[in-house]
N, CA, C and O atoms as CSV, one atom per row, in Angstrom:
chain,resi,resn,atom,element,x,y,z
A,1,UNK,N,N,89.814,116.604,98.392
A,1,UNK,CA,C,89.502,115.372,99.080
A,1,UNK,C,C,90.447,115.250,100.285
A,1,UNK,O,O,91.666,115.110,100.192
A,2,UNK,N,N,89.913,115.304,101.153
A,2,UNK,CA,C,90.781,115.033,102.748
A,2,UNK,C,C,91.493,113.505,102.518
A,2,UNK,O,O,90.962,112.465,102.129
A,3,UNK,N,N,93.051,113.803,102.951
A,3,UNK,CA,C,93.927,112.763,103.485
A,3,UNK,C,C,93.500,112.054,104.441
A,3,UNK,O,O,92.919,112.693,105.318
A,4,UNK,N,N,93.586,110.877,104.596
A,4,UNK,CA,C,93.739,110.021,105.769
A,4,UNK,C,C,94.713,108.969,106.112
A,4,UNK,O,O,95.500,108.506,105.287
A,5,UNK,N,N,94.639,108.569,107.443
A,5,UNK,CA,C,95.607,107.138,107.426
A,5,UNK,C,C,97.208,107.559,107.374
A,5,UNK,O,O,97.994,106.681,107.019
A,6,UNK,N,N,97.623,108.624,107.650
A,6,UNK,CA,C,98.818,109.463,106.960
A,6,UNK,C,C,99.835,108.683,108.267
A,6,UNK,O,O,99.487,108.683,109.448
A,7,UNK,N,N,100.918,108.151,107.837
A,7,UNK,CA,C,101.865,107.652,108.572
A,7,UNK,C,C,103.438,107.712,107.796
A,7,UNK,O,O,103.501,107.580,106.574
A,8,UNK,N,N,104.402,107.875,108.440
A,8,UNK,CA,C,105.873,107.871,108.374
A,8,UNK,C,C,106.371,107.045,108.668
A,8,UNK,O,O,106.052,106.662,109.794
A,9,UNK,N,N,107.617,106.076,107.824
A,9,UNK,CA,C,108.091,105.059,108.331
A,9,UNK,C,C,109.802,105.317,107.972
A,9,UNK,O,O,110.234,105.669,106.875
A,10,UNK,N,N,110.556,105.062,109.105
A,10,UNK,CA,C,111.887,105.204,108.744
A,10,UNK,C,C,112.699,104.021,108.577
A,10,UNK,O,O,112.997,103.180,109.426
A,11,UNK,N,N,113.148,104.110,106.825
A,11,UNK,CA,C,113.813,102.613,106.903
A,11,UNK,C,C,115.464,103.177,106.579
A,11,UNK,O,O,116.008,103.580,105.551
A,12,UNK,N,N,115.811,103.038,107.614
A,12,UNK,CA,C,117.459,103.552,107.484
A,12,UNK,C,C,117.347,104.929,107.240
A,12,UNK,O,O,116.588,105.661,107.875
A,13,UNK,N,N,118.503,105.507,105.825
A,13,UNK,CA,C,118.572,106.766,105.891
A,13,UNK,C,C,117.077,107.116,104.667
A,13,UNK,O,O,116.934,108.177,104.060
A,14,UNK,N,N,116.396,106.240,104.603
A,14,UNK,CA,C,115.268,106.341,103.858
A,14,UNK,C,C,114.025,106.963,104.606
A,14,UNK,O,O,113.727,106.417,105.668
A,15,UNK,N,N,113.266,108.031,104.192
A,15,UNK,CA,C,111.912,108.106,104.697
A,15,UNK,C,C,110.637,107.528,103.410
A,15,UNK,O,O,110.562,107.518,102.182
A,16,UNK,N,N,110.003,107.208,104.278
A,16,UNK,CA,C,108.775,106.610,103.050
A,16,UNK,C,C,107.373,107.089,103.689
A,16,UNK,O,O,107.025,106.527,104.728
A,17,UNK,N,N,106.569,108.061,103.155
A,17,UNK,CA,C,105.810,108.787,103.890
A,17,UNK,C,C,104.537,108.119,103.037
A,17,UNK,O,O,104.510,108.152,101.806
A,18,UNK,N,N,103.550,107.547,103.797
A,18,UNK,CA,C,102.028,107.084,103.108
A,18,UNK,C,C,100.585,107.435,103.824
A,18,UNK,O,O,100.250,107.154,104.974
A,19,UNK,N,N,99.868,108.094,102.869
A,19,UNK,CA,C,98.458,108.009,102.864
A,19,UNK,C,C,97.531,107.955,102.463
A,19,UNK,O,O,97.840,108.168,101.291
A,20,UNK,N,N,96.223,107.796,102.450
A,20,UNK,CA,C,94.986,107.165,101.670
A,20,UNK,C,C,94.603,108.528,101.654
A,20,UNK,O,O,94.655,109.472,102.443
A,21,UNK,N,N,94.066,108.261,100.115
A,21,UNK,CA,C,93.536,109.332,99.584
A,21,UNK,C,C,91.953,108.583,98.998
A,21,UNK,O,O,91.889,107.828,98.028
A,22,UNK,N,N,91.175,108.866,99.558
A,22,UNK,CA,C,89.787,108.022,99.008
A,22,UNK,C,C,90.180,106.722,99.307
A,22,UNK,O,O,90.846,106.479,100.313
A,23,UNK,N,N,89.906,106.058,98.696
A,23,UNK,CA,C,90.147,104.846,98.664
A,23,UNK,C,C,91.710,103.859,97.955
A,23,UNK,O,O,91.930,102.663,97.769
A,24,UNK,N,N,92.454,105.043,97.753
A,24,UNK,CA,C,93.406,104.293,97.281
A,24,UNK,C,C,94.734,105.136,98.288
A,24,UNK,O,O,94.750,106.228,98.856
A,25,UNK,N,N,95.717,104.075,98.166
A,25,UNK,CA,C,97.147,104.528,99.009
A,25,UNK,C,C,97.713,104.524,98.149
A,25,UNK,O,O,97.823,103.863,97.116
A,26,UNK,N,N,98.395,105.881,98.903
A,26,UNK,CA,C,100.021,106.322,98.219
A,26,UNK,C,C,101.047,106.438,99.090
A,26,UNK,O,O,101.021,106.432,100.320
A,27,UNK,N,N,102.438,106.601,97.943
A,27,UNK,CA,C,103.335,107.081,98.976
A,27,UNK,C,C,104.067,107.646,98.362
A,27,UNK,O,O,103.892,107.914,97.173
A,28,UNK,N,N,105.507,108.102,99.337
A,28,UNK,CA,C,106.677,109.097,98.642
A,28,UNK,C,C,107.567,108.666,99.474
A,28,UNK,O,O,107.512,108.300,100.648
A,29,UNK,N,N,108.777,108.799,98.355
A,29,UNK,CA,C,109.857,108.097,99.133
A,29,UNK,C,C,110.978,109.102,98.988
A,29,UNK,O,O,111.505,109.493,97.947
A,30,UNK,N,N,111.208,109.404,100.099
A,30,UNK,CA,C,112.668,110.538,100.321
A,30,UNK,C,C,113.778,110.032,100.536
A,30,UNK,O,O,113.788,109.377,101.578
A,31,UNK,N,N,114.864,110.059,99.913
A,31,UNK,CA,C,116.570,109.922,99.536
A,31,UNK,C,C,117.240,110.564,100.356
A,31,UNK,O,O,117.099,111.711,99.932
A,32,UNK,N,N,118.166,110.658,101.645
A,32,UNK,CA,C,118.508,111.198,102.279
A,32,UNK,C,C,119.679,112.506,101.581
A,32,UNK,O,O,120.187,113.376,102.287
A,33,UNK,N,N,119.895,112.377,100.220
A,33,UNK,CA,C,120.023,113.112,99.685
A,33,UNK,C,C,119.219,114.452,98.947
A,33,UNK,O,O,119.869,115.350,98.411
A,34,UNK,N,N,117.917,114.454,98.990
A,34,UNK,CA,C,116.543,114.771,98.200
A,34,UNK,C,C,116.443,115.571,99.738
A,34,UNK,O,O,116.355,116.789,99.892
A,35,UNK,N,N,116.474,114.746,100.589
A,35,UNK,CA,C,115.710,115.798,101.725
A,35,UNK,C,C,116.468,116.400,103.078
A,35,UNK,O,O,117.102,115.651,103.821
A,36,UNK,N,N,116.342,117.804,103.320
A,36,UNK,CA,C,117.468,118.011,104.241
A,36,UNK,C,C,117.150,117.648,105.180
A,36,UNK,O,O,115.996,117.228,105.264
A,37,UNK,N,N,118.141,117.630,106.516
A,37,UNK,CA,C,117.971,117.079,106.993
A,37,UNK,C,C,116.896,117.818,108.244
A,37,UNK,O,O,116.432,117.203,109.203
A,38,UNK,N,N,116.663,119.305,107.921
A,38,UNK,CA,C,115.569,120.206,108.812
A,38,UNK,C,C,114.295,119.531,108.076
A,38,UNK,O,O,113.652,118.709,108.729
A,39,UNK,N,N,113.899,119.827,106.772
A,39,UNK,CA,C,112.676,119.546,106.805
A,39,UNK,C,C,112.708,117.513,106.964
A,39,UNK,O,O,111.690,116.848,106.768
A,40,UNK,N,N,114.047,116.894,107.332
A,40,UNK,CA,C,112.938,115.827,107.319
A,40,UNK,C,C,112.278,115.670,108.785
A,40,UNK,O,O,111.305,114.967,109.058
A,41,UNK,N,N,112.828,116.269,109.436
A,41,UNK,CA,C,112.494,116.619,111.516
A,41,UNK,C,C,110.999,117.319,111.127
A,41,UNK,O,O,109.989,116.845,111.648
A,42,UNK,N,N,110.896,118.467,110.190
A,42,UNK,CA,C,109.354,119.359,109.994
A,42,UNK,C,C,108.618,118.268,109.575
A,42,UNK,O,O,107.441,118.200,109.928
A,43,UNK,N,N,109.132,117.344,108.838
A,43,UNK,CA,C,107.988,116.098,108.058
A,43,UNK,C,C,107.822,115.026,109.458
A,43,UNK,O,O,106.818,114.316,109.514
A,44,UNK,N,N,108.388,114.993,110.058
A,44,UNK,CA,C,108.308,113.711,111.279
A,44,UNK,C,C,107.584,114.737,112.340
A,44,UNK,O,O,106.882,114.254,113.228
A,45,UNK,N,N,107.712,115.749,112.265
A,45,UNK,CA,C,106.657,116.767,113.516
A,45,UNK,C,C,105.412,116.798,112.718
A,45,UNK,O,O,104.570,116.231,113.415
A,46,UNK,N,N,104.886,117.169,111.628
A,46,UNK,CA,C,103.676,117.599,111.001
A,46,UNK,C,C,102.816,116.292,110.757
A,46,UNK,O,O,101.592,116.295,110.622
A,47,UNK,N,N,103.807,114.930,110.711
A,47,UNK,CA,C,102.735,113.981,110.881
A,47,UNK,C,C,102.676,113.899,112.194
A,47,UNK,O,O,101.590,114.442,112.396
A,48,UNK,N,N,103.130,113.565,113.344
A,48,UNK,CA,C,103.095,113.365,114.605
A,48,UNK,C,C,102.143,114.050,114.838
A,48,UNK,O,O,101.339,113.445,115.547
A,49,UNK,N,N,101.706,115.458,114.472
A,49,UNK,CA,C,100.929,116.137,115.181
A,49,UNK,C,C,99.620,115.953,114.305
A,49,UNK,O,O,98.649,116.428,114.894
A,50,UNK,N,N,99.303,115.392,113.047
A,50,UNK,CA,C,98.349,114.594,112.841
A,50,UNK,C,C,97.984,113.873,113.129
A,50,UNK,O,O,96.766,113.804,113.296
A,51,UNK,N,N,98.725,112.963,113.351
A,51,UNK,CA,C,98.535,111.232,113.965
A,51,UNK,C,C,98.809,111.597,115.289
A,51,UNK,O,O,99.998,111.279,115.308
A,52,UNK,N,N,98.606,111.982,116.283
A,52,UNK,CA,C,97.665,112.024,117.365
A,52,UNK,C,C,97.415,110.614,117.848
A,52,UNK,O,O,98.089,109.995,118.672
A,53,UNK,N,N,96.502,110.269,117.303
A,53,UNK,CA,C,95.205,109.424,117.605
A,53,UNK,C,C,93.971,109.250,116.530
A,53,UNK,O,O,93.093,109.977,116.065
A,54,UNK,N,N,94.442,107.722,116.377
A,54,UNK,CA,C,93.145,107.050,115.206
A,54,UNK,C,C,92.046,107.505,115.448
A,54,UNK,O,O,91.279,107.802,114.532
A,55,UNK,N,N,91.697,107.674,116.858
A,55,UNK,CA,C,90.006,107.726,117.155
A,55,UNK,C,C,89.582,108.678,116.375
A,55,UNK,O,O,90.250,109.405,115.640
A,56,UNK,N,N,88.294,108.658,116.576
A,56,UNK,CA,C,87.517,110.148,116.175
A,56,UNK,C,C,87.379,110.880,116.996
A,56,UNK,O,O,86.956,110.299,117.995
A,57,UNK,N,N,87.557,112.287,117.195
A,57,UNK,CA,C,87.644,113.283,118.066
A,57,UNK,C,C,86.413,112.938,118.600
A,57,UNK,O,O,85.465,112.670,117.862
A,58,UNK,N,N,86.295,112.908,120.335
A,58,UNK,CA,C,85.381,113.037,121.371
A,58,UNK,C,C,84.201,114.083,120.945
A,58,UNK,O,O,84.249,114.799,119.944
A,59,UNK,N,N,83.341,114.048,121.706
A,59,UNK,CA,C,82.338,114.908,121.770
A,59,UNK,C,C,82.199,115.871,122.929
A,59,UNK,O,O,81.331,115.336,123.618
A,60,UNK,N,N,82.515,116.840,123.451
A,60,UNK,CA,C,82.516,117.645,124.659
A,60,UNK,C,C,81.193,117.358,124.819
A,60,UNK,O,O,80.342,117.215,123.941
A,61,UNK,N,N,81.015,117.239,126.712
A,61,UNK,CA,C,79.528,116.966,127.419
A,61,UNK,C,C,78.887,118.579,127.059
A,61,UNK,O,O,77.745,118.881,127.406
């Protein structure tokens, strides 16, 4: 089942990463201890480069 809605929020040295899965939301919450500090930069690039843009991809003419 495809993810959606996928967003990152930084609360202090906390990350709290959420997305809808069908119809229901989740999340995960990373401990600045739990996560180093490379992959938490790979986790803040891999959504960024999802989240893009809400829209729905254009249609080429």
């Amino acid at each position: 089942m495809p993810v959606g809605q996928v967003e990152l929020l930084e609360r202090g040295p906390l990350l709290v990463l959420r997305w809808r899965l069908g119809k229901q939301r989740q999340q995960a919450l990373f401990w600045p201890d739990t996560l180093p500090r490379a992959q938490r930069r790979e986790l803040r690039l891999a959504v960024k480069a999802h989240g893009v843009s809400r829209r729905p991809p254009g249609m080429a003419p």
